[in-house]
N, C-alpha and C positions, 0 to 999 in steps of 0.2 A: 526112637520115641523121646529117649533125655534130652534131645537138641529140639525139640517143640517149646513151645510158649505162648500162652495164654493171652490171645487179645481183645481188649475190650471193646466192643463194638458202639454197645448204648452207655460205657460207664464213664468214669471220669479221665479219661485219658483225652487231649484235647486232637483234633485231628479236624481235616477236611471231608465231603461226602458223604460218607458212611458213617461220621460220629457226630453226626449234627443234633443227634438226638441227645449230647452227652448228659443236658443239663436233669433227663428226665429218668436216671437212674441213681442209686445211693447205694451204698456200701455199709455194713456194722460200724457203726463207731462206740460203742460200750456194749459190755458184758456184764447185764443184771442180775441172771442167775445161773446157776451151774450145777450139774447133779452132782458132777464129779472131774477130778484133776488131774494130771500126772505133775504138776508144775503149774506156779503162777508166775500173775509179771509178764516181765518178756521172758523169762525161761522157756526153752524151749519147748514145744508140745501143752503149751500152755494154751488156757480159753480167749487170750486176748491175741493168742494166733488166727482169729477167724476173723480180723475185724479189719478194715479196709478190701483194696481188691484184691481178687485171686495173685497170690506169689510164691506158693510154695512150687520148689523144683527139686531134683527131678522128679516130673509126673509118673503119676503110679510106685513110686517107690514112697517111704517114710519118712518124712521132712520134717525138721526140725521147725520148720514155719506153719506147720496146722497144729489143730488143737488132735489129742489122742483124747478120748476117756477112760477112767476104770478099770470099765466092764465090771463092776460090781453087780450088777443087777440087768435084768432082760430089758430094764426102760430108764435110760441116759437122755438126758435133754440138756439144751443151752436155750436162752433166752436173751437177747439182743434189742439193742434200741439205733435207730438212724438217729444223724445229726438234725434233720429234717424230713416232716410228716409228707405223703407223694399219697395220692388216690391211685392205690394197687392197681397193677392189670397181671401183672407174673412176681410170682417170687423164684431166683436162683440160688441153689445148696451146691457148692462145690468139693465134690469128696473126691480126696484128692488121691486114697489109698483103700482095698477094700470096699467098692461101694456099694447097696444096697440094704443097709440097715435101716433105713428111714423109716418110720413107720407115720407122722403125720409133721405136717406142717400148720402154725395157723399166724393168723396176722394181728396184732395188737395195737388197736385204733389209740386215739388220743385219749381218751377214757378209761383206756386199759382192757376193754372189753376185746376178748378174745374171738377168733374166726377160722371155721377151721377151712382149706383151702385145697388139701392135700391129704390123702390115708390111701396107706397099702396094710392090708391086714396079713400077708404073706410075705414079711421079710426075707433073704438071701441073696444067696452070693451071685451078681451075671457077672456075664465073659467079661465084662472092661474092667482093667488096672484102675482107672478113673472116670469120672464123669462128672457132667453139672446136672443136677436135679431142677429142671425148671419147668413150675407148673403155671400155667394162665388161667386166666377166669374174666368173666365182667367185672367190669370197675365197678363200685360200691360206691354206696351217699358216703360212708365211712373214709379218714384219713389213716393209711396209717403209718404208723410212729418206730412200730419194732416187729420181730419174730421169736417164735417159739420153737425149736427144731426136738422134735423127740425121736428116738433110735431103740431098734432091738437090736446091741449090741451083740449077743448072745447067738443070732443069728445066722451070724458071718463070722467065721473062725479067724483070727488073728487080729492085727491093729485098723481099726477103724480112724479115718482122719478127715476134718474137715476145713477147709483153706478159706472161702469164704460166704457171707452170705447176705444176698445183698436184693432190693426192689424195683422194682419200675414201674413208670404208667404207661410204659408200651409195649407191645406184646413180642419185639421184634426181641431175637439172641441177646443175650445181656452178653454172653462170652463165647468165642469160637476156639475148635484145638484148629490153629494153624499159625504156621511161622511165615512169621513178616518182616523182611530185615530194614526197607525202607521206612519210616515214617512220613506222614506228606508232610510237604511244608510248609514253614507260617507266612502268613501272607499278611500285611499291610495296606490300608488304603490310600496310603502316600511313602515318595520317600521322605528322605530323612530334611529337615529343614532346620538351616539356622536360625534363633529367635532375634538373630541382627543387633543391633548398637547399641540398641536400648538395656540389653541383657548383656551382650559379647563387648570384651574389650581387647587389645593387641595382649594384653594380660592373659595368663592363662586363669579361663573362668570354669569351675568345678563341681562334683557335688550337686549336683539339683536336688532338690528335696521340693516339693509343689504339695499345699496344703488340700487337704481330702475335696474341697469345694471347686478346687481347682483355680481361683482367682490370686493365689499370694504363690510365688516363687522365691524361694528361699536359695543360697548358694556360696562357692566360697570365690572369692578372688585376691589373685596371689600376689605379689612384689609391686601392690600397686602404688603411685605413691598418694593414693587419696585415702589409704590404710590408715588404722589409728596410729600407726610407726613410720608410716610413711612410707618408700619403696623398698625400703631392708626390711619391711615386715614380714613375713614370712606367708600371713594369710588371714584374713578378715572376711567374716560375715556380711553380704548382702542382701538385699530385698525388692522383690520389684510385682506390683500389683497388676492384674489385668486390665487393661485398659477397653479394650474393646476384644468382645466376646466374640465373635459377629466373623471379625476379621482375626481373632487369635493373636490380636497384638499387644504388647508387653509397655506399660507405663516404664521410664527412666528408672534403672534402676538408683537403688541409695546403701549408704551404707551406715547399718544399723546400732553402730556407734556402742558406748560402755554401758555398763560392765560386760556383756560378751565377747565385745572386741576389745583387746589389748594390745599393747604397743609392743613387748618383747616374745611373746607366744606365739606358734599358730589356733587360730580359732578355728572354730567347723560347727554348723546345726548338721545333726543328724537326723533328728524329725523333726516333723510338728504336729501337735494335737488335731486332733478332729475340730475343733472350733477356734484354732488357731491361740491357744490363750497357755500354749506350754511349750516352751522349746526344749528339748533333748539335743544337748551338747556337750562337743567330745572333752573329753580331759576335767580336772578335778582343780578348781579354783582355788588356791591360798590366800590368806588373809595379807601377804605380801603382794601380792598380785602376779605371782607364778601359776602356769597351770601343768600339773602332773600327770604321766600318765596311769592313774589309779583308776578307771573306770568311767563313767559319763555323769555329765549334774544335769539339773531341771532350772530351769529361769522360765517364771510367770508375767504373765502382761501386765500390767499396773495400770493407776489412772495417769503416770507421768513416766511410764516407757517398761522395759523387761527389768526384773529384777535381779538380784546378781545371783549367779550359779548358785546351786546346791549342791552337794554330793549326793547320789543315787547308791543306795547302800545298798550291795549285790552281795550274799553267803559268799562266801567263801573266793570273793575275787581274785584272778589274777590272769596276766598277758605277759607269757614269754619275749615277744616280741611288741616292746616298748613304744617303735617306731611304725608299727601298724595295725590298726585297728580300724573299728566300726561298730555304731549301734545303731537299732531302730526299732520305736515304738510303735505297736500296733495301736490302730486307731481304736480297737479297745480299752484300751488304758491299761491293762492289764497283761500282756504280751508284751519281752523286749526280747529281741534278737540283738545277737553279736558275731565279730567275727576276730575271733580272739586265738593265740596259738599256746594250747594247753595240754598236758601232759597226757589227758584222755582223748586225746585227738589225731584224726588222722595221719595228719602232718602238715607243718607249718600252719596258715592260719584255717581254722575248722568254722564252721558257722554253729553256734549255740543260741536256745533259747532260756529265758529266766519269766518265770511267772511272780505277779504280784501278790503277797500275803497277804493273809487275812485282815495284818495289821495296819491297811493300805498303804503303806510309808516304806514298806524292806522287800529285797526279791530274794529270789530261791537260788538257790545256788544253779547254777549254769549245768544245761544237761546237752552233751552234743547230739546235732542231729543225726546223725550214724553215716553209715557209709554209703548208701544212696544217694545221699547229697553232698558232701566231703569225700574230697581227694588225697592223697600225699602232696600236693603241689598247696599253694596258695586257694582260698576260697574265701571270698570277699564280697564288700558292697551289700550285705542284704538289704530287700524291701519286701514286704506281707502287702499286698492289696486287699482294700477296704474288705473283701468277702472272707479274709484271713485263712484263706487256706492256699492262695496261688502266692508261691515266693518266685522272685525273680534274683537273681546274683548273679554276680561274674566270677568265673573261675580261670583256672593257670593248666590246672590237670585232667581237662577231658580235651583237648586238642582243639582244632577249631580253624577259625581264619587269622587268627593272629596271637598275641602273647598270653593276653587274655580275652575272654569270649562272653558273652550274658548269655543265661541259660535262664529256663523256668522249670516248676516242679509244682507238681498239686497232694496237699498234704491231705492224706487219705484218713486218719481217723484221730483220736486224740491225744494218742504217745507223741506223738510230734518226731516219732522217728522213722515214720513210715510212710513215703513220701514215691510218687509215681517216678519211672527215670527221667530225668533232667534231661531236655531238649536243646539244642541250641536257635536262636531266632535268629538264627541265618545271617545271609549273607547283607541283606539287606541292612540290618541293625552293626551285625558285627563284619570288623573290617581287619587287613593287617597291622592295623594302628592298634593304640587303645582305646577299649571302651567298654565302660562299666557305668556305675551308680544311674539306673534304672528303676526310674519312678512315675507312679499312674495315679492319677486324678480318681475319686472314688465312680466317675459316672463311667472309667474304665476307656473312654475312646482315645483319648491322647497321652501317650509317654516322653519325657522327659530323660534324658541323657547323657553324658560327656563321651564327646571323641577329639582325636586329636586330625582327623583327618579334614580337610577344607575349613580349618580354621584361621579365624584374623589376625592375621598375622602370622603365622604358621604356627599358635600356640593351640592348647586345647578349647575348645567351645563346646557351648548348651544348643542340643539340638530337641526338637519336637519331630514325633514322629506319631501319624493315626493307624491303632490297630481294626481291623475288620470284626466285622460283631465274632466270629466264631472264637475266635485267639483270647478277647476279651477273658477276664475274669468274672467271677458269680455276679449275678444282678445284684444290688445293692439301695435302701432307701437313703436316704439324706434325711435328718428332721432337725430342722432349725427353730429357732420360737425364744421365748426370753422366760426368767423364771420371774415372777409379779407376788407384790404382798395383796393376797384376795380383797382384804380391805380398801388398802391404800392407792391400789393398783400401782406401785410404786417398785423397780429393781430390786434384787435381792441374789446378795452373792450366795450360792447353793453351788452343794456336789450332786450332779445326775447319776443318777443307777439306771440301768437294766438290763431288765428279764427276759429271757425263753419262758412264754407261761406254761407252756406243757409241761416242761421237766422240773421249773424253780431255779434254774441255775441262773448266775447273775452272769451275765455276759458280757459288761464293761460299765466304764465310768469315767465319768466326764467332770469337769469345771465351769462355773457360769464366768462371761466376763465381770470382771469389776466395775468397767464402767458401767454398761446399759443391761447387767442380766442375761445377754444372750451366751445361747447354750448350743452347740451341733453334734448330732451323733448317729453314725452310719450301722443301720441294720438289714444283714446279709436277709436273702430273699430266703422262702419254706417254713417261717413256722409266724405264731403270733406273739408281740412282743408287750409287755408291759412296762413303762418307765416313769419315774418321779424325779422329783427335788427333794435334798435335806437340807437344811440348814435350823442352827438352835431357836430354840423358843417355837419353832414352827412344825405344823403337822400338814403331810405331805398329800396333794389330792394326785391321783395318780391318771396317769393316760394310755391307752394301749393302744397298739397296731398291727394289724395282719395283712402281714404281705407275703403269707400262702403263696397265693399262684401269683407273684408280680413278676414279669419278665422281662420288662425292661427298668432301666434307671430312672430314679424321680424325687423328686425332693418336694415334703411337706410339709407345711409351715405351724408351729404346735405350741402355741403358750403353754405356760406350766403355774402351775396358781399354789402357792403357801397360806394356809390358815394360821391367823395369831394362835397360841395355844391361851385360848380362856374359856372361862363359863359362857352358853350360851353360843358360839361356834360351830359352826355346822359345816362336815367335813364331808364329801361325795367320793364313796366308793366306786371308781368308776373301775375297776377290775373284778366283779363280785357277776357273773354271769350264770345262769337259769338255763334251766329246759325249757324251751318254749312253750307258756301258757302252763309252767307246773313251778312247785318251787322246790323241785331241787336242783341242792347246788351242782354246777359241772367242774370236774376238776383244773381247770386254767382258771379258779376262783381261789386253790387254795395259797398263793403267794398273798396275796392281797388279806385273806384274812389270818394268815400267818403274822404277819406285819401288825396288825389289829390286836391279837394275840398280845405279840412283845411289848406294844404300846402301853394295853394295859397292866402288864406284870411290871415296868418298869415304871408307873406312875400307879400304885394300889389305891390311893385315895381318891381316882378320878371316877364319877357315875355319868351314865351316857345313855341317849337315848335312841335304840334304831327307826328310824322311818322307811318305812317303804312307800317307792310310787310305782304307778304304771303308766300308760297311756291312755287316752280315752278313747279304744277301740274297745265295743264289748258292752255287755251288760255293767251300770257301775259299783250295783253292787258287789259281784263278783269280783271286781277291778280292787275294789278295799279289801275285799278277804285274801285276793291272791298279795296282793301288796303285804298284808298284816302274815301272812302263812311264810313267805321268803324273809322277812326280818326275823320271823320267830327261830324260822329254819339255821340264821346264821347266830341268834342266840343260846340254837342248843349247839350249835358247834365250837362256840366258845366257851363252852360249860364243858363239852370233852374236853378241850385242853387247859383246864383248869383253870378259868373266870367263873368266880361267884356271880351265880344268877341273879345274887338282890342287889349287883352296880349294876345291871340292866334293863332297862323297861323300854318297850317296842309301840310302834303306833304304825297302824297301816292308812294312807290316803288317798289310795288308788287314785285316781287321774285328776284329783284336784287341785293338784299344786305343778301345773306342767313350767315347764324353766324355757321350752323351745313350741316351737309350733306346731300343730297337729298333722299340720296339711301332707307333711313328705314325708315318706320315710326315712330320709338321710336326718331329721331333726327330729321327728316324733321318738327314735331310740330315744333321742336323749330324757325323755321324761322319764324311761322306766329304767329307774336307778334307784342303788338304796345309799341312805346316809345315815351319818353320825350325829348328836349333837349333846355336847359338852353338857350336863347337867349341875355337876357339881368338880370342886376342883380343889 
């Protein structure tokens, strides 16, 4: 039974066949509430042991990888949230040790409102060491978001454990007990292709880095002599834009010239931003014009070229191994990976991640991603694909077809240490040469790569290579648009944010260009998102997007509008959403008036007037009451959070003030909205 193991069928394990369905299963990724604990953290037998997929081993025995409870009391629960909302059809409980305590199941929609799914009124012990609890049912108008697991521990004599617990919208096995030593394998819908002259030189060309839209190709080339040093250079920054979509081919490359490129150093971009306006590059810029290896800086796009490096201020940095390194920033702004060799690490170089502080300027000190993903050998190269959970790298220590080999891994909940086993992408990709630095365009179908095999000149080259939709990474949107002064309709340099509005968590943030205001930022498919512009003097009108159920890749095009802050200024809440034909509010409202909240606490002298509209469907008078009852409705909820009610006064207009046309539904929403307007200041 200990040589068995756990396969995911419907979960996130990527595969051919039989896991086509991967996208339509989810796993825990937070632990909301808990009755009870033996340990938190990653400690062992801890509640945040239940969160990704099933991993505890040996089955049926007491793993240090599920949660234990208590047993204080006859009724133990955990309560759990997904990364993303799926329209139920089964939920899976996987007890890993002891099973049979359960006594109900229920599902927690985006509302919070609870559903029960699952009840045994007769707890105890059956014959299995283990088992997965999986119940079905019809799918519900309802999304949901999380579960509730309740247990009569009391029931079943000795350690109760549960490994994981996860949903689906199909009714098929989420997990089987059976041992499978083959995985299938990845499959390609082309080989592997040179990007030719235009990209490749007799040089050895390096590094591919290709910007989330997939049009700019970034890269390094070595001893050339068209280097800012000339051919003693060591290695300089290039650039080369798409030239034709159509046929996949590559405008001349150039080279991207000072402050990045220098004549005595080697240079390297290690990313670039989602809207191409931030490069992440390696080594730390002196005011001599040496560059150190103290960790990565930032250079911004300007109106007359990149600006000179910054230092990237990491806690607690540092890199044993001086001579090799890597970073890369996730298209969220917020995630950087590294591949740095530090004393809490495997061995030699480890892959770590650093998140962005609140202070948006400092990272977190470097946490490695554990042994799942890291070897004793070399582990290098990382890249996050735009869905931020699929990493690809090259490693030295799991064997392969050559020195080193590209692997991928899909990171299963929010520790960021808890990551599926790393594949390798075959023979196809990898060769007895080298080859590493593996990069994907965010629409996911073309990767980018360096090998040294059938290159010009017999030096390294940049190849493309098309993955098959299966292999691909999570759907993803694109939303590009420009930030505009509402007035003036005129650019405006602003920071983008956004939100998951179900939970409130900010999930990245972007730059506008300098020049023209444009802004891009990729959001992973399953929930609905809300995102703005900041910039001073200016109040921010907000936009949202729900790409719930989008399954394929798409990009959509979204101006963003700044209100001057003055009297008289009328600001459109477009995040502030109803029950249909009632006025109250739904909770993926409360970011928006949160925001609204701190606005006022941080300006006290400013008075504001709510307007409500609707559409002209309906009776109209009705239409002004319902208008005037949702303004009111958000006046008392700024009175709970502590706005004096006399800086407020409300006007309902129901459908006479429409901004869009009546005719369609896709433009008659837009009438029923509520706004702001500045009264006093």
């Amino acid at each position: 039974m200990n040589s068995k193991k756990i396969l995911l069928l419907a979960g996130l394990l990527i595969g051919g066949g039989e896991l086509a369905q991967a996208q339509h299963a989810v796993w825990a990724a937070k632990v909301v509430e808990v009755s009870s604990q033996k340990a938190e953290g990653k400690e062992a037998f801890s509640p945040e042991k239940v969160l990704g997929e099933p991993n505890a081993t040996p089955l049926g025995q007491a793993s240090n990888e599920a949660w234990i409870p208590k047993k204080t009391g006859n009724s133990e629960s955990i309560e759990v949230r997904f990364s993303k909302s799926v329209i139920a059809r089964q939920v899976s409980v996987v007890e890993n040790f002891n099973p049979g305590s359960i006594t109900k199941i229920e599902l927690v929609d985006t509302r919070g409102g609870k559903h029960e799914v699952y009840k045994n009124d007769t707890p105890g012990p059956i014959p299995e060491q283990f088992r997965t609890l999986q119940a079905t049912f019809a799918a519900a108008s309802y999304r949901t978001i999380g579960v509730v697991v309740t247990m009569n521990t009391k029931a079943v004599n000795g350690v109760n454990q549960i490994d994981a617990i996860g949903v689906a919208d199909v009714v098929d096995t989420m997990v089987k007990k059976e041992f499978k030593n083959e995985e299938s394998a990845i499959s390609f819908d082309s080989a592997m292709v040179n990007l030719g002259p235009n990209v490749n030189s007799k040089y050895v060309d390096t590094h591919p880095v290709i910007s989330p839209d997939g049009r700019t190709l970034f890269f390094a080339r070595q001893e050339s002599p068209q280097n800012s040093g000339g051919a003693s250079d060591a290695q300089d920054v290039w650039s080369s834009s798409l030239g034709n979509a159509e046929k996949k081919a590559w405008n001349p490359a150039k080279n991207i010239g000072s402050p990045i490129n220098t004549p005595r150093d080697p240079n390297g971009v290690a990313s670039v931003s989602a809207n191409g306006q931030q490069l992440l590059v390696i080594g730390v810029y002196e005011p001599d014009g040496t560059i150190v290896p103290k960790g990565p800086s930032l250079s911004r796009r300007t109106a007359t070229g990149w600006s000179a490096p910054v230092k990237v201020e990491i806690e607690d940095y540092y890199n044993d191994d001086a001579e090799n390194v890597d970073f890369f920033l996730a298209t969220s702004g917020k995630v950087m990976l590294m591949a740095v060799d530090r004393k809490d690490g495997q061995g030699e170089q480890d892959l770590y991640v650093s998140f962005l502080n609140k202070d948006g300027k400092t990272w977190s000190r470097p946490r490695n991603l554990g042994p799942s993903v890291n070897t004793k050998k070399a582990d290098f190269a990382p890249f996050l694909a735009a869905d931020g959970k699929t990493l690809y790298f090259a490693s030295e220590g799991r064997g392969g077809y050559g020195k080193s080999d590209i692997f991928y891994s899909k990171r299963l909940d929010d520790s960021w240490t808890n990551w599926t086993k790393p594949r390798n992408l075959g023979a196809t990709v990898n060769s007895p040469d080298f080859d590493a630095y593996y990069t994907v365009s965010a629409a996911g179908e073309d990767a980018y790569l360096v090998s040294a095999r059938n290159g010009t000149g017999g030096s390294k080259d940049i190849f493309r290579i098309s993955l098959k939709p299966t292999f691909r990474p999570e759907v993803v949107t694109l939303v590009r648009g420009r930030v505009l002064d509402a007035s003036s309709k005129k650019p405006v340099a602003a920071t983008i944010r956004y939100e998951n509005l179900l939970t409130g968590e900010e999930i990245g943030v972007a730059e506008t260009s300098p020049i023209d205001g444009s802004y891009t930022i990729v959001l992973p498919s399953g929930t609905q998102y809300g995102y703005r512009a900041e910039a001073k003097d200016y109040l921010a009108e907000s936009d949202n997007l729900d790409v719930t159920d989008r399954q394929k890749y798409s990009e959509v095009n979204q101006d963003l509008f700044l209100v001057p802050f003055a009297v008289g200024q009328t600001i459109k809440l477009n995040n502030i959403f109803f029950t249909q034909s009632k006025y109250y509010l739904r909770e993926n409202s409360y970011p928006e008036l949160l925001r609204l909240v701190a606005i006022l606490k941080e300006y006290p002298q400013i008075e504001i007037r709510l307007e409500g509209h609707t559409d002209n469907q309906g009776d109209p008078q009705l239409n002004v009451k319902l208008s005037l009852d949702r303004v009111n409705e958000v006046k008392k909820y700024l009175g709970q959070k502590g706005i004096n009610g006399s800086r407020i006064s409300t006007e309902g207009f129901g459908g006479s003030k429409p901004v869009a046309s009546n005719d369609q539904e896709d433009t008659r929403k837009l009438n029923r909205r509520v706004e702001f307007r500045i009264t006093k200041k």
